[in-house]
C-alpha positions, -999 to 999 in steps of 0.1 A, spaced: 0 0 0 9 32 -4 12 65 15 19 101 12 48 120 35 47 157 38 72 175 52 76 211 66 105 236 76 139 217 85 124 184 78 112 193 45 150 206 42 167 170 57 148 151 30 150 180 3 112 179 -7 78 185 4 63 151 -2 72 113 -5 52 87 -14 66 52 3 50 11 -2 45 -2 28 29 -33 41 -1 -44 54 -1 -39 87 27 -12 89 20 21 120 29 54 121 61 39 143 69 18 109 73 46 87 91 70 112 118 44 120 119 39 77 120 79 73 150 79 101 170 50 83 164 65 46 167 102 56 201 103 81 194 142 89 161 134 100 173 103 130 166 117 163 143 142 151 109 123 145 111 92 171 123 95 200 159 80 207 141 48 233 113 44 203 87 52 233 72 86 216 73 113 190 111 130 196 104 165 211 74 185 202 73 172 168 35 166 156 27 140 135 -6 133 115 -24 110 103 -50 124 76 -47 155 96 -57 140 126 -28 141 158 -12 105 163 -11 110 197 -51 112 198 -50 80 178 -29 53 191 7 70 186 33 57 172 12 19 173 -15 40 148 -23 16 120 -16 34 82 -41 23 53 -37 30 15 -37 62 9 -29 79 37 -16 114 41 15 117 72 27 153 76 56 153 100 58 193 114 85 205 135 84 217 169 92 253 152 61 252 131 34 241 154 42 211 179 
């Protein structure tokens, strides 16, 4: 399945666009795709998940179809084809 990544501010600058689309798999959470945007985006490790994997790093805000992950079930939120993940920085919102 597929789904959308939007970036803003210094994030959008680590990965040197506004939007990625990734293939995931069935089955894949929010915490999936972090740890995948981490490992293919070096500038970005640390920044969305925290160092102990327990939480979002910082104040970052991360959504799910515009909806806050943490009023989901954070990082454990289930993605579906389709989906739209905009990672914001602390400086722009979180």
């Amino acid at each position: 399945m597929e789904v959308e990544c939007r970036f803003f501010g210094p994030f959008r600058d680590a990965v040197e666009d506004t939007r990625v689309t990734l293939t995931v798999e069935a089955g894949a959470t929010c915490g999936d795709l972090l740890d995948r945007l981490e490992t293919r985006y070096p500038e970005l490790d640390g920044r969305l998940v925290d160092t102990d994997d327990d939480g979002l790093a910082g104040s970052t805000v991360v959504t799910r179809n515009k909806t806050d992950i943490r009023h989901l079930d954070g990082l454990e939120t289930a993605l579906s084809d389709g989906d739209v993940i905009r990672a914001i920085p602390s400086v722009y919102g979180g």
